[in-house]
Legacy VTK file of the C-alpha trace (Angstrom):
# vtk DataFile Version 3.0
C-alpha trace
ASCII
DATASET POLYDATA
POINTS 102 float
93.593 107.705 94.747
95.155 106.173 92.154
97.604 106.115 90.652
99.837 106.782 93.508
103.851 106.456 94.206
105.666 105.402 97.395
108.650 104.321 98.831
108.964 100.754 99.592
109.292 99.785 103.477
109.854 95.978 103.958
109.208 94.100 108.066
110.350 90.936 108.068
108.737 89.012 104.621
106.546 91.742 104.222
106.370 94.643 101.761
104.114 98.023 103.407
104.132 101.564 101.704
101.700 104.463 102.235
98.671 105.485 100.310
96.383 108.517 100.490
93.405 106.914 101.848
92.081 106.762 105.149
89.484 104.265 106.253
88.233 102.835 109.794
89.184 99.618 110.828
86.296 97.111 109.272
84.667 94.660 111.958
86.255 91.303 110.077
89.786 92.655 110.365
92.400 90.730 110.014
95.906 89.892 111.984
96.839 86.734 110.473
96.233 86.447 107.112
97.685 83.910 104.066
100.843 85.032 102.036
99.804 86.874 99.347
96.881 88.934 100.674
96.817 92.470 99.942
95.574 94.544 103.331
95.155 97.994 104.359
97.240 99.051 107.655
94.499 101.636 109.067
96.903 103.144 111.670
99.488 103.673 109.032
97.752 104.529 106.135
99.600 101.931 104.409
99.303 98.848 102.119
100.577 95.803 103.477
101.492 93.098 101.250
102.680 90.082 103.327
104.134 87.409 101.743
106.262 85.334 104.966
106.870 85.777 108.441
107.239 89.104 110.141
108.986 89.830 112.996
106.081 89.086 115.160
104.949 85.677 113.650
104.712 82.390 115.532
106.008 80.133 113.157
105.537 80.476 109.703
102.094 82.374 110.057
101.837 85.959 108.301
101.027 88.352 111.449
100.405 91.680 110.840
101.658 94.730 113.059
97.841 95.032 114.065
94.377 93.776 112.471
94.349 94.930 108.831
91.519 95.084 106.219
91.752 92.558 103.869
91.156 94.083 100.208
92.558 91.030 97.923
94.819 88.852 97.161
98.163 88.906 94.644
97.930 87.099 91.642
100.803 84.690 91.278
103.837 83.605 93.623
103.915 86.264 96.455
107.385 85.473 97.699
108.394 87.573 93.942
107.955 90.511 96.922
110.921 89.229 98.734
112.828 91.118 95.584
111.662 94.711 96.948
114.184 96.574 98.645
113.779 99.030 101.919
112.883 102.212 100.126
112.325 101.130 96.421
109.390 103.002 94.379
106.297 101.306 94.420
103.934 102.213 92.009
100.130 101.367 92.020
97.876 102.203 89.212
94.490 100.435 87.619
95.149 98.775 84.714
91.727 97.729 83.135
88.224 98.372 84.112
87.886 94.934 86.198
89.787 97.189 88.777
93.086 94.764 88.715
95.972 96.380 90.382
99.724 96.515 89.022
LINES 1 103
102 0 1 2 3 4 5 6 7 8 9 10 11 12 13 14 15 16 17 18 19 20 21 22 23 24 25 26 27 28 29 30 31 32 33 34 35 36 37 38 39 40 41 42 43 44 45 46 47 48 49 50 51 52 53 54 55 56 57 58 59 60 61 62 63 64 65 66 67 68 69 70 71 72 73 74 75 76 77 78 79 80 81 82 83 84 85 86 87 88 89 90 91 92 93 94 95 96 97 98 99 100 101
């Protein structure tokens, strides 16, 4: 699947853009998660990257629309994402062969 483009969609201090992969929803799926962790959305076919609250947080917590599967985590400060505007290109690609993502 990769490389693959998309437009950026930000929700709340989150950063979310589609991906052509499907996969079912894994049985230690995950609604609140750390900022910084790098999920799949399974109903939307979409990367989530949440880095803050979201519009349905309690607090400062990073909720997710709906349990996610957690694939990783960013390297680095995570609130860099606050930068991305609504409908900004988002590329993802592999960049060595220890399967690090850009």
């Amino acid at each position: 699947m990769l490389p693959c483009d998309a437009g950026a969609h930000t929700w709340g201090d989150e950063v979310y853009f589609e991906v052509p992969l499907s996969s079912p929803l894994e049985s230690d799926a995950q609604e609140v998660v750390d900022p910084g962790t790098v999920c799949f959305w399974v109903q939307g076919s979409s990367l989530a990257l949440p880095f803050g609250p979201t519009p349905v947080s309690k607090g400062n917590e990073c909720r997710l629309v709906t349990r996610c599967n957690v694939l990783g985590k960013i390297e680095g400060d995570p609130r860099r994402l606050n930068k991305v505007k609504q409908g900004a290109r988002i590329r993802v690609e592999l960049i060595d062969a220890s399967s690090q993502l850009v």
